[in-house]
mmCIF file of the C-alpha atoms, coordinates in Angstrom:
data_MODEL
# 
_entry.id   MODEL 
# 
loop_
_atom_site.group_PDB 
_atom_site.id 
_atom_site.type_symbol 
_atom_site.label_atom_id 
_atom_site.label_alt_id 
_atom_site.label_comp_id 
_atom_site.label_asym_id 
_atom_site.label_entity_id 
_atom_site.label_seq_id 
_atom_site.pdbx_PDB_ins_code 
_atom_site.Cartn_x 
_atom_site.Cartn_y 
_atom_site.Cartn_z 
_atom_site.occupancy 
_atom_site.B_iso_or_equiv 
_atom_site.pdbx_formal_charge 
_atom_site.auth_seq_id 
_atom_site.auth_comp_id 
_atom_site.auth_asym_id 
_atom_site.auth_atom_id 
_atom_site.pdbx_PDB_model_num 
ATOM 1   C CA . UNK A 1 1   ? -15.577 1.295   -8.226  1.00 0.00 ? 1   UNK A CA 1 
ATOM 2   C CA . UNK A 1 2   ? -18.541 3.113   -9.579  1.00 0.00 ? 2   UNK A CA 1 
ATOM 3   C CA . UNK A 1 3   ? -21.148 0.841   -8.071  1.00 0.00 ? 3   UNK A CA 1 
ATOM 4   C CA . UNK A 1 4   ? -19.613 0.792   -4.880  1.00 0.00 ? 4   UNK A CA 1 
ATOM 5   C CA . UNK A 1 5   ? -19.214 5.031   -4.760  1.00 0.00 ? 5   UNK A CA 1 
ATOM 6   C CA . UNK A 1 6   ? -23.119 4.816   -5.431  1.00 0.00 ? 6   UNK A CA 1 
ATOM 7   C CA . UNK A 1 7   ? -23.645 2.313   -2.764  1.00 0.00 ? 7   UNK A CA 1 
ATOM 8   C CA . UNK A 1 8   ? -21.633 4.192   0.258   1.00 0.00 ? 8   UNK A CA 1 
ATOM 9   C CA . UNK A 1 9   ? -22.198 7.848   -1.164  1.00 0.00 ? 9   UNK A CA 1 
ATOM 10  C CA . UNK A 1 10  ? -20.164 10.282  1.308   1.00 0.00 ? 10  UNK A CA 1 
ATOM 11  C CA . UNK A 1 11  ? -20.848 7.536   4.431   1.00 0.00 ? 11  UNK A CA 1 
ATOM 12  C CA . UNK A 1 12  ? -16.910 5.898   3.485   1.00 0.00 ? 12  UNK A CA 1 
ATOM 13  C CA . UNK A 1 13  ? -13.825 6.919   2.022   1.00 0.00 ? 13  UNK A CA 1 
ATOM 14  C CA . UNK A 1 14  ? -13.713 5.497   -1.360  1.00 0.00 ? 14  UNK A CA 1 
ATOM 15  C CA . UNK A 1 15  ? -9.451  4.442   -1.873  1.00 0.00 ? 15  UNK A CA 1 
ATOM 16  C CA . UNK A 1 16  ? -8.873  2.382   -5.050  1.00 0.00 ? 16  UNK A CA 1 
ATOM 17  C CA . UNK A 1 17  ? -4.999  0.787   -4.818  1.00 0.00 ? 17  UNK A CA 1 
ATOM 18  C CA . UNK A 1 18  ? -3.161  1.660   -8.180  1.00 0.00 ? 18  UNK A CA 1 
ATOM 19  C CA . UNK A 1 19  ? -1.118  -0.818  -9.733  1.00 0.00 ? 19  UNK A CA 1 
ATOM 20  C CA . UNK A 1 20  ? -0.462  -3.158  -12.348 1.00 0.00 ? 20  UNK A CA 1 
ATOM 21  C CA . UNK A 1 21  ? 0.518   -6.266  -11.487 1.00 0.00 ? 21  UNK A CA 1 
ATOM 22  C CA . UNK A 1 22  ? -2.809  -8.036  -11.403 1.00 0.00 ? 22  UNK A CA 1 
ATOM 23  C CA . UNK A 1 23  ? -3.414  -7.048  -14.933 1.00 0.00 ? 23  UNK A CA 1 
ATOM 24  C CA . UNK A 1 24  ? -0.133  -8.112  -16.885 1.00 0.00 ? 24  UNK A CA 1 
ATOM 25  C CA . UNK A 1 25  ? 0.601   -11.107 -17.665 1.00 0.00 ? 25  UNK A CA 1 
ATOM 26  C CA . UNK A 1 26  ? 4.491   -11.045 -16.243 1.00 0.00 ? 26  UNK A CA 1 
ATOM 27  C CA . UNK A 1 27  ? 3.276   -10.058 -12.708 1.00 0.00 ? 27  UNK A CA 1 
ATOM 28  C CA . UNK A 1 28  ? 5.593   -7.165  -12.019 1.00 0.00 ? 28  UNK A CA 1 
ATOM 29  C CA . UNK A 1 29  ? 3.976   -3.686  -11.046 1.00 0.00 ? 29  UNK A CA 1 
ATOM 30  C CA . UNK A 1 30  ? 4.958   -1.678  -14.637 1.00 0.00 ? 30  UNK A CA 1 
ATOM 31  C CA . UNK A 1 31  ? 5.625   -2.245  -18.083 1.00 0.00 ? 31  UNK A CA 1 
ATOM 32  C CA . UNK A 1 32  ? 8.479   -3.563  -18.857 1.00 0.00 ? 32  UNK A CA 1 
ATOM 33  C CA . UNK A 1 33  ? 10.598  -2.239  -21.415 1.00 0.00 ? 33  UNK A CA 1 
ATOM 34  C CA . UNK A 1 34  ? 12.966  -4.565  -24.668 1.00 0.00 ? 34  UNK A CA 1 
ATOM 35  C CA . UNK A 1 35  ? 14.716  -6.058  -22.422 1.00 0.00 ? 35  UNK A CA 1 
ATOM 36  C CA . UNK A 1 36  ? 12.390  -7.463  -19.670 1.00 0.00 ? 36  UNK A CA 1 
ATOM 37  C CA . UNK A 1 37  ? 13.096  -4.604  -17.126 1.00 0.00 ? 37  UNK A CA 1 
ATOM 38  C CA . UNK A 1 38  ? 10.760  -2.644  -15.713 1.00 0.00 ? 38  UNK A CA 1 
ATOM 39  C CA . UNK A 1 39  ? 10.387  0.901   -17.737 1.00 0.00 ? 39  UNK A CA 1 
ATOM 40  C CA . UNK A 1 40  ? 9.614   3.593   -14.853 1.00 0.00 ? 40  UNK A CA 1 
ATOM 41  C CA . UNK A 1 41  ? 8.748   6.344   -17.154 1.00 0.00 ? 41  UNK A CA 1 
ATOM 42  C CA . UNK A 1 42  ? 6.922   4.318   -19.276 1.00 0.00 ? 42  UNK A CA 1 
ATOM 43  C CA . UNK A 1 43  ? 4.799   2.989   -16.392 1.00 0.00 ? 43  UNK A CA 1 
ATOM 44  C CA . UNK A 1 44  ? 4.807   6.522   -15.170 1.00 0.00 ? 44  UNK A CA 1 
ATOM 45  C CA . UNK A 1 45  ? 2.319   7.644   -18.098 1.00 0.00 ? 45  UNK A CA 1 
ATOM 46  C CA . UNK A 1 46  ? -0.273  4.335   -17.300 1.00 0.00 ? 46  UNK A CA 1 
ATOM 47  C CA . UNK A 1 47  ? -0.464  4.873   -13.756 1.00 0.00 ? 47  UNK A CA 1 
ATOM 48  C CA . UNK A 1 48  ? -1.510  8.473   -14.515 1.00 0.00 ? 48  UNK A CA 1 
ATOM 49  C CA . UNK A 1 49  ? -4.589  7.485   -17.045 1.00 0.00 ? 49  UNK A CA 1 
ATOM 50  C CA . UNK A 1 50  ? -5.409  4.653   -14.102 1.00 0.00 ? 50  UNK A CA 1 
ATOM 51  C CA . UNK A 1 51  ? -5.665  7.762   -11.638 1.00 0.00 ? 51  UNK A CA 1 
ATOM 52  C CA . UNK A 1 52  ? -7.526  9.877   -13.631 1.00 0.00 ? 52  UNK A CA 1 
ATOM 53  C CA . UNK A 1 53  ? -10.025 6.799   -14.631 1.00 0.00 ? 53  UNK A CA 1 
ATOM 54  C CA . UNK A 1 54  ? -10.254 6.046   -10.980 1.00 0.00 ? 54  UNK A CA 1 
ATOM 55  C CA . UNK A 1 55  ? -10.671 9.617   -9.972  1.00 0.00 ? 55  UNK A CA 1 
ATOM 56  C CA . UNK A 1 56  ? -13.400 9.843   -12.376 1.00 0.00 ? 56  UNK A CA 1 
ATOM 57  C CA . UNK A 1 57  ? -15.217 6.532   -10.828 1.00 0.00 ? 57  UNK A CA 1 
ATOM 58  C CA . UNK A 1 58  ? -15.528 8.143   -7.859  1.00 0.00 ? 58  UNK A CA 1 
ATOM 59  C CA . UNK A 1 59  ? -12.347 7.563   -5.698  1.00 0.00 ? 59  UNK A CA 1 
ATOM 60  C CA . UNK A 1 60  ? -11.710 10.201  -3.313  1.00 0.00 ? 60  UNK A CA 1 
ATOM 61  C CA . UNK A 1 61  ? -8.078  8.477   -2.578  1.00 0.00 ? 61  UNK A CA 1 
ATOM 62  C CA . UNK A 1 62  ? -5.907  7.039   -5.569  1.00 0.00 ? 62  UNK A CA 1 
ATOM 63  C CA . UNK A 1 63  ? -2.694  4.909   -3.426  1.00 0.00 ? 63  UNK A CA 1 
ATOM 64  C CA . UNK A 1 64  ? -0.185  3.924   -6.005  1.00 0.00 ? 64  UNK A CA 1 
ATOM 65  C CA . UNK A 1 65  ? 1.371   0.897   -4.951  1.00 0.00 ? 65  UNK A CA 1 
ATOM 66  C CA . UNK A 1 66  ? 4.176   -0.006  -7.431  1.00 0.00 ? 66  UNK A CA 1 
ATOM 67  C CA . UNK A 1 67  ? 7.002   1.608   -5.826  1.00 0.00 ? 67  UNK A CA 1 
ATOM 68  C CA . UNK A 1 68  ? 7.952   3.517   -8.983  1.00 0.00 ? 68  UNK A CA 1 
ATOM 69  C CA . UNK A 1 69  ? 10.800  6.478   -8.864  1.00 0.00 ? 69  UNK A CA 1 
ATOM 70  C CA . UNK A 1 70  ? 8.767   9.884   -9.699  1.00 0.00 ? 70  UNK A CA 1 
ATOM 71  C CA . UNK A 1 71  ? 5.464   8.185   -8.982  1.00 0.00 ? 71  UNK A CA 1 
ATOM 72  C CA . UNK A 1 72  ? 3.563   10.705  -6.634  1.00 0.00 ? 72  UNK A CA 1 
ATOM 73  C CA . UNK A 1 73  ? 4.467   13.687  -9.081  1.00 0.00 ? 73  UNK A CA 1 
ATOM 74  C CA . UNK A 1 74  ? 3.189   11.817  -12.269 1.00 0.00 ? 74  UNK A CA 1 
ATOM 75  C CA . UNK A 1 75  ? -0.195  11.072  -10.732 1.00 0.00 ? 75  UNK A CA 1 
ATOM 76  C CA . UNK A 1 76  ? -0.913  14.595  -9.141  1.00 0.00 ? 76  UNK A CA 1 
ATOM 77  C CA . UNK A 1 77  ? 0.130   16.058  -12.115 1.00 0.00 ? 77  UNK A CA 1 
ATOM 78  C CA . UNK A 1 78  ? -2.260  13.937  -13.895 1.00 0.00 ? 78  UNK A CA 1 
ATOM 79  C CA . UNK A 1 79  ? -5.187  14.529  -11.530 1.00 0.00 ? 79  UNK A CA 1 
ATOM 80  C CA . UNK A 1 80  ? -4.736  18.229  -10.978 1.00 0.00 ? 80  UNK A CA 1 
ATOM 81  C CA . UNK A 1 81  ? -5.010  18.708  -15.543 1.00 0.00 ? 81  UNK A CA 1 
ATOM 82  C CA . UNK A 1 82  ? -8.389  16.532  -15.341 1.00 0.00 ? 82  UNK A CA 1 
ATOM 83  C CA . UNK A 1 83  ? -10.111 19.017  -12.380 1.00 0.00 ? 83  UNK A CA 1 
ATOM 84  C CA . UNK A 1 84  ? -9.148  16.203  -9.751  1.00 0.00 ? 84  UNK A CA 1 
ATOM 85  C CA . UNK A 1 85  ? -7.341  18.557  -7.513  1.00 0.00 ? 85  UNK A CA 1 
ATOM 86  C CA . UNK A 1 86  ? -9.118  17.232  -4.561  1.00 0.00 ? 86  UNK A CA 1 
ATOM 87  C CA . UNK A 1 87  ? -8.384  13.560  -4.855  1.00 0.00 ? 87  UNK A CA 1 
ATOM 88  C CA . UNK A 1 88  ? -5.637  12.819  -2.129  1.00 0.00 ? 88  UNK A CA 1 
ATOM 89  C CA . UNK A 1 89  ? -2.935  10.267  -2.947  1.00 0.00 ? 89  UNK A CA 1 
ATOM 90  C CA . UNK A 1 90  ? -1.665  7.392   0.148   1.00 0.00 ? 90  UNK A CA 1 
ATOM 91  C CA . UNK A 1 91  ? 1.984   6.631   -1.170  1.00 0.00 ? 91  UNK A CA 1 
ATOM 92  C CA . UNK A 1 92  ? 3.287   3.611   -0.337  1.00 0.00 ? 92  UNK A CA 1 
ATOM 93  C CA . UNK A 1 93  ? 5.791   5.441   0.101   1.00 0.00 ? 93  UNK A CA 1 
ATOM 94  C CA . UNK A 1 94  ? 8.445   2.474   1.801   1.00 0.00 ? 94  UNK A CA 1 
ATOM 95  C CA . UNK A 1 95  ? 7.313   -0.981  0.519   1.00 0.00 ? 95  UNK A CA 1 
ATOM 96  C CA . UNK A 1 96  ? 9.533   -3.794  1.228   1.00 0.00 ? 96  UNK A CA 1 
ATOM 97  C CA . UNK A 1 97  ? 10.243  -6.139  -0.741  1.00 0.00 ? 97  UNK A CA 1 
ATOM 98  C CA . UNK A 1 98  ? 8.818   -8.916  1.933   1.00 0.00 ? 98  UNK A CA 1 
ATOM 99  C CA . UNK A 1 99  ? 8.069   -12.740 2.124   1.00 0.00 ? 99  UNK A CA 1 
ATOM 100 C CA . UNK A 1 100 ? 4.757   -11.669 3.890   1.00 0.00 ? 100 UNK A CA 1 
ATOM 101 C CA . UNK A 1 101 ? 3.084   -11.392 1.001   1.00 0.00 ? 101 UNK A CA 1 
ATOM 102 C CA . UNK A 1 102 ? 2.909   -14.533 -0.169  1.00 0.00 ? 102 UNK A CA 1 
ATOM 103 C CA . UNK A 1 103 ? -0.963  -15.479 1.020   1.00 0.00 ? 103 UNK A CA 1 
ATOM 104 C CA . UNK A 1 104 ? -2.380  -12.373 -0.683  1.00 0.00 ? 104 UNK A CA 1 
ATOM 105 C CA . UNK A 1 105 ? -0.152  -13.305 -4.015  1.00 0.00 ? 105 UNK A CA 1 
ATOM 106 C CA . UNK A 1 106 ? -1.923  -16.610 -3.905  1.00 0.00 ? 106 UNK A CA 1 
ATOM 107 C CA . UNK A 1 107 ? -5.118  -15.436 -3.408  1.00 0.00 ? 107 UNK A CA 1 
ATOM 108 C CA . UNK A 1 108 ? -5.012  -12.746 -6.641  1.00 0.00 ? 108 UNK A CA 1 
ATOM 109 C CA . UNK A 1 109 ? -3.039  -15.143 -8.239  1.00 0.00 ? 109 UNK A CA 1 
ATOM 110 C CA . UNK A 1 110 ? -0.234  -13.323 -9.354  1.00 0.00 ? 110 UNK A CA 1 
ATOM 111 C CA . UNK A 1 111 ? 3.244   -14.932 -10.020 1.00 0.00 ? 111 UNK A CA 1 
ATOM 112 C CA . UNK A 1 112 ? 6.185   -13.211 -11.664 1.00 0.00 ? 112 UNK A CA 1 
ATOM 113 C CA . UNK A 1 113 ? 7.383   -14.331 -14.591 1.00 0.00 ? 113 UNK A CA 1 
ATOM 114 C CA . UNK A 1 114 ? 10.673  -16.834 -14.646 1.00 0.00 ? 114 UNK A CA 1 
ATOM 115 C CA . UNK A 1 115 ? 10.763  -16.867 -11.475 1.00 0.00 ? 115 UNK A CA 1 
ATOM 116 C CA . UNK A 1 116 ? 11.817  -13.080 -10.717 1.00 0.00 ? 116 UNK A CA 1 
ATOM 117 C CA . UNK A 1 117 ? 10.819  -10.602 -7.915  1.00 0.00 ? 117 UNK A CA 1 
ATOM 118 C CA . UNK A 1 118 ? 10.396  -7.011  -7.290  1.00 0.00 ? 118 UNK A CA 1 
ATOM 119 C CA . UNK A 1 119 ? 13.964  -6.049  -5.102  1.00 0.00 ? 119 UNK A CA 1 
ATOM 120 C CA . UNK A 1 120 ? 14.849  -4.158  -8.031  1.00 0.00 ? 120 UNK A CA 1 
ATOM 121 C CA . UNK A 1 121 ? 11.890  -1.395  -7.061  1.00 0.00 ? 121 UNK A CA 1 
ATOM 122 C CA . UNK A 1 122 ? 10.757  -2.137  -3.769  1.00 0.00 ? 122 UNK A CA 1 
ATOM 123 C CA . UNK A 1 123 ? 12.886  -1.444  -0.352  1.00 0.00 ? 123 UNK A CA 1 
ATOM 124 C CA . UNK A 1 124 ? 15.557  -3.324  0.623   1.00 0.00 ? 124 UNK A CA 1 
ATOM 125 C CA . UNK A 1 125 ? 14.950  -4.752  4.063   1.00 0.00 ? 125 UNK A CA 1 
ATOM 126 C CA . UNK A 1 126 ? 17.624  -4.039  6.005   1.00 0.00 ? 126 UNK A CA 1 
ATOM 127 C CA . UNK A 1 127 ? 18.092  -0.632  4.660   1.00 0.00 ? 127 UNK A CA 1 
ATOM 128 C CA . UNK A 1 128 ? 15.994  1.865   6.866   1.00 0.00 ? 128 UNK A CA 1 
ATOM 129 C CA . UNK A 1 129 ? 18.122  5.329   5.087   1.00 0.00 ? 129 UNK A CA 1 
ATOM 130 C CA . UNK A 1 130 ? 16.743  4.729   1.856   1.00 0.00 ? 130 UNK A CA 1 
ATOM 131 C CA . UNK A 1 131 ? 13.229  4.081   2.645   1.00 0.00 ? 131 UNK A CA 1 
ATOM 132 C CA . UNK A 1 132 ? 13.155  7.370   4.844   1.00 0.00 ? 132 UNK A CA 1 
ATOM 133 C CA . UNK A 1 133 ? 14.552  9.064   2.087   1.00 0.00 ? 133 UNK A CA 1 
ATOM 134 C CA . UNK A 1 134 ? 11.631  7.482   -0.009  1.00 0.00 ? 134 UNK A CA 1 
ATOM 135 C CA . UNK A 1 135 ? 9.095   9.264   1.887   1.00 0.00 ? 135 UNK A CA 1 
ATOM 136 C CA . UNK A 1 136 ? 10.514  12.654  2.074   1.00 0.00 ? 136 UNK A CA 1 
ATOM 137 C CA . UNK A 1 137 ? 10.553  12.569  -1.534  1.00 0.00 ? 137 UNK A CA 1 
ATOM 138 C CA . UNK A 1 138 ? 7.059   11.224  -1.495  1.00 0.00 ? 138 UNK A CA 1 
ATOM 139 C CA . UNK A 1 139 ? 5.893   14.223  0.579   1.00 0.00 ? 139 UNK A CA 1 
ATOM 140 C CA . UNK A 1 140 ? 7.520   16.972  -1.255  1.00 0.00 ? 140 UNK A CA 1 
ATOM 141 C CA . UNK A 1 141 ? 6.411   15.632  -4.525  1.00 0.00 ? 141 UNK A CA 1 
ATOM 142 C CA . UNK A 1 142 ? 2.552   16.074  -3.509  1.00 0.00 ? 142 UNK A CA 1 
ATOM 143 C CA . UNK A 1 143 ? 1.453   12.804  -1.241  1.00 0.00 ? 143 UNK A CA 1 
ATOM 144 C CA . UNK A 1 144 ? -1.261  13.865  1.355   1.00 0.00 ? 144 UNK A CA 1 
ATOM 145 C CA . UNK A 1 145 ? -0.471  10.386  3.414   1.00 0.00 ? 145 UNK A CA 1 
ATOM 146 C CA . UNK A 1 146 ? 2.398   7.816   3.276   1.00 0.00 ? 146 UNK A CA 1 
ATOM 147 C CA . UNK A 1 147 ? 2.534   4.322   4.018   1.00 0.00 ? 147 UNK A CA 1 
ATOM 148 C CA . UNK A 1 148 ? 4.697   1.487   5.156   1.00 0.00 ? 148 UNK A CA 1 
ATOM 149 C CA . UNK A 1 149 ? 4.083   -2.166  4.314   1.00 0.00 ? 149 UNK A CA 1 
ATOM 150 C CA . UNK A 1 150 ? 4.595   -4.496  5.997   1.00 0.00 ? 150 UNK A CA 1 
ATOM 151 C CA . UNK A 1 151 ? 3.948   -3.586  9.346   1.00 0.00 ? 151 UNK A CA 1 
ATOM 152 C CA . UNK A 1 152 ? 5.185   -5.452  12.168  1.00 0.00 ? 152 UNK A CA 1 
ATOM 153 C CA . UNK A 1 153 ? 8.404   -6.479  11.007  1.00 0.00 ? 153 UNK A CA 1 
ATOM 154 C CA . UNK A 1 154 ? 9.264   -2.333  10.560  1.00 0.00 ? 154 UNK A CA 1 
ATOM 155 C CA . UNK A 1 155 ? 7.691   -0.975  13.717  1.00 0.00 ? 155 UNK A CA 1 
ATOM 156 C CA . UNK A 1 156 ? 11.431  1.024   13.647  1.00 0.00 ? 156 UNK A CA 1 
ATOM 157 C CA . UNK A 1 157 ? 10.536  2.547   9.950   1.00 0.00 ? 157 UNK A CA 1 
ATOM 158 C CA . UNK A 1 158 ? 7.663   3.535   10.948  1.00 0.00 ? 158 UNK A CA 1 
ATOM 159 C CA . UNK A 1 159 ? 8.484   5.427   14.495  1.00 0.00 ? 159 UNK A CA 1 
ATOM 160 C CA . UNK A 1 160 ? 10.965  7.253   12.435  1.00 0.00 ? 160 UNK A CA 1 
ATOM 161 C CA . UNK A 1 161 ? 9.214   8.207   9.563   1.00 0.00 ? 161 UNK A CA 1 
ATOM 162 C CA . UNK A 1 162 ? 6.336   9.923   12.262  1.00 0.00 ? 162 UNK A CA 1 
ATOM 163 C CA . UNK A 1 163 ? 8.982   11.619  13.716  1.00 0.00 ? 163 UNK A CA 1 
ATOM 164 C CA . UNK A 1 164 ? 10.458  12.817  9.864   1.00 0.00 ? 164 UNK A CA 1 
ATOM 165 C CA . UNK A 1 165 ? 6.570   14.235  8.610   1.00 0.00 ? 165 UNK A CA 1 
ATOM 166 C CA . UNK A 1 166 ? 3.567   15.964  9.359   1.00 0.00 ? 166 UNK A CA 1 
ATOM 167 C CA . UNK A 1 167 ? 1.512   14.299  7.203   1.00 0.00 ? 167 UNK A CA 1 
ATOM 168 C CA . UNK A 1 168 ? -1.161  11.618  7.811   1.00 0.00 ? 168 UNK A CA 1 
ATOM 169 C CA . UNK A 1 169 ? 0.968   8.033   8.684   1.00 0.00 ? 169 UNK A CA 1 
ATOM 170 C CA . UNK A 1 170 ? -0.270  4.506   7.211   1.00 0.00 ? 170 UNK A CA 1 
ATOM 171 C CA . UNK A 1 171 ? 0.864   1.275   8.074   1.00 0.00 ? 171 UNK A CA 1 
ATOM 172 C CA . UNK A 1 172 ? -0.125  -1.932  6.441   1.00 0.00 ? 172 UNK A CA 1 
ATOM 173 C CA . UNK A 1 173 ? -0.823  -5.071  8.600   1.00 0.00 ? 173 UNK A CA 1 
ATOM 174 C CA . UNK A 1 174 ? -0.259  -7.357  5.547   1.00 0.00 ? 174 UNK A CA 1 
ATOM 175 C CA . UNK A 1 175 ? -1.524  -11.073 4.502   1.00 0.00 ? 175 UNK A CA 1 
ATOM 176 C CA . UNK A 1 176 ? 1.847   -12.286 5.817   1.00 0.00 ? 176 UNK A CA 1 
ATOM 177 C CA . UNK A 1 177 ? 0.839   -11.127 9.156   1.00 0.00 ? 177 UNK A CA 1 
ATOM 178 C CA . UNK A 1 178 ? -2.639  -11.796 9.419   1.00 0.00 ? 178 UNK A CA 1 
ATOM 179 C CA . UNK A 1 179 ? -2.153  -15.169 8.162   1.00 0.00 ? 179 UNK A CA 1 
ATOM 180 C CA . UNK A 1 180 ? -0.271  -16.113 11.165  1.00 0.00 ? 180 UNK A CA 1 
ATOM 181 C CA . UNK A 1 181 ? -2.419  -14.998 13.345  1.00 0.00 ? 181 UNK A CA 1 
ATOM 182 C CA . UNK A 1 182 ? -5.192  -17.046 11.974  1.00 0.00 ? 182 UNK A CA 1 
ATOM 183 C CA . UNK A 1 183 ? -2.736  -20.170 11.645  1.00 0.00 ? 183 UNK A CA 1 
ATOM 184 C CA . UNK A 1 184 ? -1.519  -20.140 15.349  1.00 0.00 ? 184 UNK A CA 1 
ATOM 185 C CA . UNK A 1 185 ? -5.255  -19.394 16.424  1.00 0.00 ? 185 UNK A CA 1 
ATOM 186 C CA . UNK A 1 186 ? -6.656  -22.463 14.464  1.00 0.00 ? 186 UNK A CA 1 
ATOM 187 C CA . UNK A 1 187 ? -4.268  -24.427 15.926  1.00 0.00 ? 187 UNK A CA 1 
ATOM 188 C CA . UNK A 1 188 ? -4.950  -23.569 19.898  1.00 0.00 ? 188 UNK A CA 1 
ATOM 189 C CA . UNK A 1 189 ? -1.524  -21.996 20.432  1.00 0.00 ? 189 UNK A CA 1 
ATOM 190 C CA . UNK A 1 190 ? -2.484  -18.275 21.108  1.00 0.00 ? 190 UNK A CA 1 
ATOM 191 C CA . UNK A 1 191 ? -5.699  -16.706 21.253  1.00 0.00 ? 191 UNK A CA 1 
ATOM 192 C CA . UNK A 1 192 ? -6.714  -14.930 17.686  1.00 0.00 ? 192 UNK A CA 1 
ATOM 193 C CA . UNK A 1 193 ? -8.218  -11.925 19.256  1.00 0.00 ? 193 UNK A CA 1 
ATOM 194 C CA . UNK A 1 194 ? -5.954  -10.483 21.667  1.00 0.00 ? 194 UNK A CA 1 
ATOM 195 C CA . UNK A 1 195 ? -2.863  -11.476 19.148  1.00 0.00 ? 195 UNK A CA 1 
ATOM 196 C CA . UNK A 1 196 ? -4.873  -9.333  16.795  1.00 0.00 ? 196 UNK A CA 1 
ATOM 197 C CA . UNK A 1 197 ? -5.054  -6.475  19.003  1.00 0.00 ? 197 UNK A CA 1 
ATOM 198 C CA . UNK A 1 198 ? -1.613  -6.441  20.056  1.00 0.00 ? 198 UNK A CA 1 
ATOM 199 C CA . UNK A 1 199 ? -0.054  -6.517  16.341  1.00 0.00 ? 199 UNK A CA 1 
ATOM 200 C CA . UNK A 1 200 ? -2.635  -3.082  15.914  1.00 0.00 ? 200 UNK A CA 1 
ATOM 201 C CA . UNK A 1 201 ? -1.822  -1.522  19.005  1.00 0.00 ? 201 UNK A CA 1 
ATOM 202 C CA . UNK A 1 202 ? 1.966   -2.217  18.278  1.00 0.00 ? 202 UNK A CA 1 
ATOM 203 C CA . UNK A 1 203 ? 1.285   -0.267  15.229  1.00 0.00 ? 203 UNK A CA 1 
ATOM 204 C CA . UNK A 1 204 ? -0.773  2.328   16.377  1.00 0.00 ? 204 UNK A CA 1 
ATOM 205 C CA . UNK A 1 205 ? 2.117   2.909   19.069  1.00 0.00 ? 205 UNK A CA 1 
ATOM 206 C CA . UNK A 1 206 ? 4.658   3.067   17.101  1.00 0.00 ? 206 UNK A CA 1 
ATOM 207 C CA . UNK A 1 207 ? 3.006   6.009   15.270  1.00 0.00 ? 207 UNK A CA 1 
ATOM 208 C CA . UNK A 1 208 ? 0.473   5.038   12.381  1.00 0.00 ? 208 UNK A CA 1 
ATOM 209 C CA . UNK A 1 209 ? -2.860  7.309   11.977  1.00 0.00 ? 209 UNK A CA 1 
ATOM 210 C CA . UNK A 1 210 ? -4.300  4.664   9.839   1.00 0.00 ? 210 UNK A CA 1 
ATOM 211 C CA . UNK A 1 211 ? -3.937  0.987   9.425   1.00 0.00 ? 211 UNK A CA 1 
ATOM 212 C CA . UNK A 1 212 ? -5.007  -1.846  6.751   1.00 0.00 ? 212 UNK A CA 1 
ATOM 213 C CA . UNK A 1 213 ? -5.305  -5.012  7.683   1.00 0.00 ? 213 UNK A CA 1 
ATOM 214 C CA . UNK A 1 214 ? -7.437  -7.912  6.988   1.00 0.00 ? 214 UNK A CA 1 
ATOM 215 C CA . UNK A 1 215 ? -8.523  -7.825  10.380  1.00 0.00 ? 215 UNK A CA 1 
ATOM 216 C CA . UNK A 1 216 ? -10.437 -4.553  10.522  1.00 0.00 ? 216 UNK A CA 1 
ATOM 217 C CA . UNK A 1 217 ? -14.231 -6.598  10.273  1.00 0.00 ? 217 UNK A CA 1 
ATOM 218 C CA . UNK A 1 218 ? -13.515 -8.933  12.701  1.00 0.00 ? 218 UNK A CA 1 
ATOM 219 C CA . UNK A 1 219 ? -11.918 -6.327  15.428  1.00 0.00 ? 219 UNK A CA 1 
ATOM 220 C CA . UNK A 1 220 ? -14.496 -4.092  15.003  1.00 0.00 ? 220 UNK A CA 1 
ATOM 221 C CA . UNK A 1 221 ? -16.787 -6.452  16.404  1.00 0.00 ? 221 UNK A CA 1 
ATOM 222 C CA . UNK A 1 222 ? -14.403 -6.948  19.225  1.00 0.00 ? 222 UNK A CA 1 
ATOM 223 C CA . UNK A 1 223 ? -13.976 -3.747  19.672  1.00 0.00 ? 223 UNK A CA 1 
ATOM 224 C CA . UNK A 1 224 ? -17.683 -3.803  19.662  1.00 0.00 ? 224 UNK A CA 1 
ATOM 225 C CA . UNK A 1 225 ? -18.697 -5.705  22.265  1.00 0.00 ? 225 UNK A CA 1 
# 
């Protein structure tokens, strides 16, 4: 994160993506507590130190990704003692627990342990009041811009959370998503590039100000030409 600060200087946005899961050995985005559930306070005090040591690295955004209760709070708090007032945190503020994650969890590797998953702390899909809820809390406890993940598949969450806040709207076009698109494309049944520019336009519609997605090289050259 250092290296790459010194590389861009001021040119990009420097975001480093807090969590945990890449760097336990059970795969789930805290620590977990005597009896194998996750302990939110307890994970509460490491994702603090991990925004403070990114801070100092050089990110200008820290997005905690873990879906935590109390998260946003813990980490501005955290920032704002260490002189880090001006670091901006991207909640994900209403992650789903989705199946269209399933090519990035491959790709890092990470697998929960005994077979578990993460519905305990991430969204419910079909429940649109809660995760609504989850970024008005997000907001007033300090977040500068919110996310939802996945994308596509919660156009609806996303229209109404840019009518519910001011602030700055992200959306994440996930591996899920992109994956298909590369699939069907490989395959001769749609073409890759206008697919891809629908599913961001879709997005971009429905309301987001920013959005990730593992197409952003390849449509910039579109985009481009």
């Amino acid at each position: 994160l250092r290296d790459l600060r010194d590389d861009v200087g001021d040119d990009l946005v420097v975001m480093a993506d807090l969590c945990l899961d890449e760097y336990t050995d059970h795969g789930h985005c805290g620590l977990l507590d005597g009896h194998g559930g996750v302990d939110n306070d307890a994970t509460l005090e490491r994702y603090a130190e991990v925004a403070v040591a990114q801070a100092a690295a050089g990110a200008a955004v820290v997005a905690p990704s873990g879906m935590m209760d109390g998260q946003v709070v813990a980490i501005r708090d955290a920032l704002d003692e260490d002189g880090f007032d001006e670091v901006a945190i991207l909640a994900y503020a209403a992650k789903y627990a989705s199946a269209l994650y399933g090519p990035f969890r491959d790709a890092v590797d990470v697998e929960i342990a005994d077979g578990g998953d993460r519905r305990a702390y991430q969204q419910d899909p079909p429940n649109a009041r809660e995760a609504l809820e989850e970024i008005r809390l997000d907001v007033s406890e300090g977040a500068d811009m919110v996310m939802v993940k996945p994308a596509l598949a919660y156009l609806d969450i996303l229209a109404r959370a840019r009518a519910e806040v001011d602030v700055p709207l992200a959306a994440y076009h996930v591996s899920g998503e992109y994956s298909m698109i590369k699939a069907a494309a490989e395959r001769g049944w749609i073409d890759g590039d206008a697919v891809a520019l629908e599913h961001l336009t879709a997005i971009k519609r429905a309301g987001a100000d920013v959005i990730l997605t593992y197409l952003a090289a390849e449509v910039a050259e579109v985009l481009a030409r």
